[in-house]
C-alpha positions as CSV (number, residue, x, y, z in Angstrom):
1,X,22.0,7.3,0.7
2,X,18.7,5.0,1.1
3,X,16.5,5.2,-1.6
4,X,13.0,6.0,-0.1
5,X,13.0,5.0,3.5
6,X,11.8,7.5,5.5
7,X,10.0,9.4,2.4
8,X,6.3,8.1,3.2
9,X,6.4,8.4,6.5
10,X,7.8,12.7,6.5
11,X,4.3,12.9,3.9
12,X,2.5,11.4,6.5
13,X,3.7,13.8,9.4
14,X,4.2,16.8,7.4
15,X,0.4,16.3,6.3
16,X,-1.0,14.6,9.4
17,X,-1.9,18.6,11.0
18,X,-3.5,19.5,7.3
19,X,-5.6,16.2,6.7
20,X,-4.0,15.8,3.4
21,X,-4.9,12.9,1.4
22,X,-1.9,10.8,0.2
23,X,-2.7,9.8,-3.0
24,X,-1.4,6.5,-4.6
25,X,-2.7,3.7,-7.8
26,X,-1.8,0.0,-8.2
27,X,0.8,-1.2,-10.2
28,X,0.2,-4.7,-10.9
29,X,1.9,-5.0,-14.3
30,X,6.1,-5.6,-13.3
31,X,6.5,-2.5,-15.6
32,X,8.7,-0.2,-14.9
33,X,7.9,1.8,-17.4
34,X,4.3,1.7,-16.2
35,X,6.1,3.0,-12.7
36,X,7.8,5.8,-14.4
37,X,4.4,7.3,-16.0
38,X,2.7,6.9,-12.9
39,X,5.6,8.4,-10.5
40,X,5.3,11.2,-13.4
41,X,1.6,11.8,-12.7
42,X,2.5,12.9,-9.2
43,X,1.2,10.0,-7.0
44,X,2.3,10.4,-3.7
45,X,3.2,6.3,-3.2
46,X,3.4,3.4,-5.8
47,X,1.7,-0.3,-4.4
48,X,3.9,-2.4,-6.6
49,X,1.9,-5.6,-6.6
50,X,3.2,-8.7,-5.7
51,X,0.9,-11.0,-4.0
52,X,-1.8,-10.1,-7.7
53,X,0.8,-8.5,-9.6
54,X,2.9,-9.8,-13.0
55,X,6.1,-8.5,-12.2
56,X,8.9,-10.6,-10.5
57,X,10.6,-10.5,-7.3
58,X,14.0,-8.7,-9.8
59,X,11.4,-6.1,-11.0
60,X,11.3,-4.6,-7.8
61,X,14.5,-2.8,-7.4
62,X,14.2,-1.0,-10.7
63,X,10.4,0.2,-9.9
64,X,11.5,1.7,-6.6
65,X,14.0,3.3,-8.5
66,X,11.8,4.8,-11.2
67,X,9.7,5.6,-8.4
68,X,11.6,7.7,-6.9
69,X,13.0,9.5,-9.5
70,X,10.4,11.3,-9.9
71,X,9.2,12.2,-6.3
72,X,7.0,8.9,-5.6
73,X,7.3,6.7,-2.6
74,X,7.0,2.9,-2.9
75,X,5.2,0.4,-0.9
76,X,6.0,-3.2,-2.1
77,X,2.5,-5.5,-1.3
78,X,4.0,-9.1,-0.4
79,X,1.7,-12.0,-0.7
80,X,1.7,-12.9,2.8
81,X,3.9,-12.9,6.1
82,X,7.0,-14.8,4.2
83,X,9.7,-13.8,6.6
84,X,11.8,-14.7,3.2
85,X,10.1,-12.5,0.5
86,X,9.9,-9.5,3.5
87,X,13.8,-9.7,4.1
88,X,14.5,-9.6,0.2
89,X,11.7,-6.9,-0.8
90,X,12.8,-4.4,2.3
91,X,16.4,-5.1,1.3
92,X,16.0,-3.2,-2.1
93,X,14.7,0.2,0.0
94,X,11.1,0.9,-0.6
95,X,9.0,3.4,1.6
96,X,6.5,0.5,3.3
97,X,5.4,-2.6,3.3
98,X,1.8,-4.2,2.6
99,X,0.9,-7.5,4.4
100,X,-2.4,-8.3,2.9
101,X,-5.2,-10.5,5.0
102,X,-4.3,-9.7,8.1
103,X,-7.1,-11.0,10.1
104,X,-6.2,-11.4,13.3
105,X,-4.0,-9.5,16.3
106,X,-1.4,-12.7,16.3
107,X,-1.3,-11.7,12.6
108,X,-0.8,-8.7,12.8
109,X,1.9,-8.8,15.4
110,X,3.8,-11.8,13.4
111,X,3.6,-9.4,10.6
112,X,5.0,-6.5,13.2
113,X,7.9,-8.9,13.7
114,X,9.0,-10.2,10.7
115,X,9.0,-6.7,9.3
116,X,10.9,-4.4,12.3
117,X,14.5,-5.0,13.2
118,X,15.2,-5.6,17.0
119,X,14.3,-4.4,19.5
120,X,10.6,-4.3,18.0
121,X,10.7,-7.5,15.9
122,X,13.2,-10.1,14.8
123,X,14.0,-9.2,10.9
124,X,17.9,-9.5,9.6
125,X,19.4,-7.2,7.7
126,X,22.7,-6.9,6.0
127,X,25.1,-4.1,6.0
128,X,25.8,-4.1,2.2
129,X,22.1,-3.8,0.5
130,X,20.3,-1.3,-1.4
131,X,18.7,-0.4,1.0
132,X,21.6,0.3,3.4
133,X,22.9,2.9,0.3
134,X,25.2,-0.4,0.0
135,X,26.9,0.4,3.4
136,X,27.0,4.3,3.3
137,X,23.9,4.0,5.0
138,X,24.0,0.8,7.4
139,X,24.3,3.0,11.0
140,X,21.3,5.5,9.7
141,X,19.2,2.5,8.6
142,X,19.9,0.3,11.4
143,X,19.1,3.1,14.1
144,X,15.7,4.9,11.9
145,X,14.3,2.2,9.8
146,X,11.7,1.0,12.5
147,X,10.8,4.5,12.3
148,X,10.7,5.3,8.8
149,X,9.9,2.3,7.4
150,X,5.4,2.5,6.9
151,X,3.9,-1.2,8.0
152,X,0.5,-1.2,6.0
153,X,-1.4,-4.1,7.4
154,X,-4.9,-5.3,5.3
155,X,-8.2,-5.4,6.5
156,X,-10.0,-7.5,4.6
157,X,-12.7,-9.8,5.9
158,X,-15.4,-9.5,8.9
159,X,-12.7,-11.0,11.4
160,X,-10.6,-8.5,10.5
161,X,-13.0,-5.6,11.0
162,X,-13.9,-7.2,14.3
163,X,-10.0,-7.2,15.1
164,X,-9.1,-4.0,14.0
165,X,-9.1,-2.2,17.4
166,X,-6.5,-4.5,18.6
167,X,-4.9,-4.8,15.7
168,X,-4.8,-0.8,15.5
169,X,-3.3,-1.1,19.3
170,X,-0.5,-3.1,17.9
171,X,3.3,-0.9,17.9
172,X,5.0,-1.1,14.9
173,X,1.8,-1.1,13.1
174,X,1.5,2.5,11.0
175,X,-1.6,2.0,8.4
176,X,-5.1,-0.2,8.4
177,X,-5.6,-0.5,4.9
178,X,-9.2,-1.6,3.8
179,X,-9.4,-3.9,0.8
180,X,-13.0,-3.9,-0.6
181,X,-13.2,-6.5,-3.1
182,X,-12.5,-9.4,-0.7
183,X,-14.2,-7.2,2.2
184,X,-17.3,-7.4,0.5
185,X,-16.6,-10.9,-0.3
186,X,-16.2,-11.6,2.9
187,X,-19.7,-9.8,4.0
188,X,-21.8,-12.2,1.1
189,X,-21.7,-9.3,-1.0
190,X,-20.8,-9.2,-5.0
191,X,-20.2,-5.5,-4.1
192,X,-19.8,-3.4,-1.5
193,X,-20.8,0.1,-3.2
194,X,-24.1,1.6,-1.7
195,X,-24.5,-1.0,1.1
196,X,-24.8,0.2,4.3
197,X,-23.2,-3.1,6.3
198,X,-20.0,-2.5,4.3
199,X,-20.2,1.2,4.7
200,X,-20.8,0.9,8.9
201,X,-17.4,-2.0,8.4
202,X,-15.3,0.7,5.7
203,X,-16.5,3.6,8.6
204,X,-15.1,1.8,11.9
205,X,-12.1,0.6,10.4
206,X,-11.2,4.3,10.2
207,X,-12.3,5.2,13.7
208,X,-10.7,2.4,15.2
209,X,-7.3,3.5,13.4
210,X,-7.7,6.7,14.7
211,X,-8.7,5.9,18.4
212,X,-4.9,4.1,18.6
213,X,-3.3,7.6,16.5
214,X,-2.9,5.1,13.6
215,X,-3.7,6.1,9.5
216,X,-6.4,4.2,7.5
217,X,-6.0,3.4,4.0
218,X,-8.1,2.1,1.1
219,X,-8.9,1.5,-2.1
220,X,-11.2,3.8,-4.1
221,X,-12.9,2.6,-7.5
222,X,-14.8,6.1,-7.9
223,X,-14.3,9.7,-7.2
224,X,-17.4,9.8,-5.1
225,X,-15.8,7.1,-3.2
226,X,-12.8,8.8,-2.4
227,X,-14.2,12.1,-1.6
228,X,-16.6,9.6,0.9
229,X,-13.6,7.8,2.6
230,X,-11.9,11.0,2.5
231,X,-14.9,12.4,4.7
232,X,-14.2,9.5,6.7
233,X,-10.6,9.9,7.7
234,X,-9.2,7.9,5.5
235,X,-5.6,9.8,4.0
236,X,-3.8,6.8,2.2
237,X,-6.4,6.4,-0.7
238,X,-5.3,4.9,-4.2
239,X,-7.1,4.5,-7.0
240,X,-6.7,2.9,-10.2
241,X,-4.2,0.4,-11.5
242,X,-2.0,0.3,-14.5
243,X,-3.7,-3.1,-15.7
244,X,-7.1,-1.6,-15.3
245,X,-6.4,2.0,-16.8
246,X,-4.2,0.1,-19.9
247,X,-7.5,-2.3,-20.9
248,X,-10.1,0.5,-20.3
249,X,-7.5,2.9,-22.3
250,X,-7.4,0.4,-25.1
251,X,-11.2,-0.4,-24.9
252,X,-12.1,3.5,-25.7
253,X,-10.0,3.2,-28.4
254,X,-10.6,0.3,-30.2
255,X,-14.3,1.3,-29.9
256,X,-13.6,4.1,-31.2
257,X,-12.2,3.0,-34.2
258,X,-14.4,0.3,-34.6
259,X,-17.7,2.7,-34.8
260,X,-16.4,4.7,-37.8
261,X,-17.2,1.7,-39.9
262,X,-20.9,1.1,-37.6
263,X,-22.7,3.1,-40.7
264,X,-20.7,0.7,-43.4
């Protein structure tokens, strides 16, 4: 039995007619405990970090399994088209696959074949991995894993925006997925919130996903910006991280504390 395959992508169809948003967060700490109170909260998919993340190539396996244990999809972020690291993070079974800085249709379609087994692309497989149910599984995922497996390609710089029509073109490829930290760094900007350049870049990523029947994806720091990319047409929208809602977690509280003795 695989262990997600084929999990993101039945969300995405079931909720492609209704518009529903597909809700994920970041997990960049290796903690699979972290994974389990996230899966827990009712995240639709996990982004197990590991181009940013802490958490080594073994954590993997264990995350996707936490994942899914309680109902959330996983979608493993590489650090970059490593036809090595792709073979070894698809062969423990997660849901998709991130490529980040994807900035170019020749990227993009590299990316398309390192991750999809023939016909589409090139990547080997064994018959005896996780993600194969260690064999029980090998016909299924040999015949529906080009299928069910989600490709998440990054959009993350001005080329990129400039590309993302063809990249969007591209077969094989399921989700643009904007990242606005090095977007905006990209555009001369410390920020991108409240600028109009990156909101007219943010907006025709999303039109050009949809022109090509694609999805669009990004990454929301605010509720006002996910209920704005939302408007967009943007369905795969995380927000938060594990790191980043730990330290502001622990921040409230140490303040806390530390203001009982302010009047002292």
């Amino acid at each position: 039995m695989l262990i997600d395959c084929g999990g993101l992508q039945n969300r995405l169809s079931s909720g492609r007619d209704s518009k529903k948003v597909l809700g994920g967060t970041w997990l960049n700490s290796g903690s699979v405990t972290a994974t389990e109170i996230a899966a827990m909260a009712g995240f639709d998919w996990l982004l197990i970090d590991r181009e940013h993340g802490s958490g080594s190539e073994a954590d993997v396996a264990m995350q996707c399994l936490a994942a899914a244990a309680h109902g959330s999809s996983s979608v493993i972020r590489v650090s970059g088209i490593v036809p090595g690291e792709i073979k070894r993070v698809l062969d423990e079974g997660p849901a998709g696959i991130m490529i980040p800085s994807v900035d170019t249709v020749e990227q993009a379609s590299d990316a398309v074949r390192h991750v999809r087994l023939p016909p589409l692309g090139i990547r080997q497989t064994a018959t005896s991995t996780r993600a194969t149910g260690y064999g029980r599984a090998w016909a299924h995922y040999r015949q529906h894993n080009n299928r069910e497996l989600v490709l998440m390609v990054q959009i993350e710089s001005v080329a990129a925006v400039e590309h993302s029509q063809e990249i969007a073109a591209i077969a094989g490829v399921d989700v643009l997925f904007v990242g606005p930290t090095d977007l905006a760094s990209s555009m001369g900007l410390e920020s991108g919130a409240g600028d109009a350049a990156f909101d007219e870049a943010v907006a025709s990523v999303a039109a050009a996903a949809a022109r090509h029947g694609k999805e669009s994806g990004i990454l929301a720091r605010t509720e006002e910006q996910a209920r704005q990319y939302a408007a967009l047409g943007f369905r795969w929208i995380a927000h938060g991280s594990d790191r980043g809602i730990l330290a502001s977690g622990f921040d409230r509280a140490a303040r806390m504390l530390q203001s009982l003795g302010a009047g002292g």
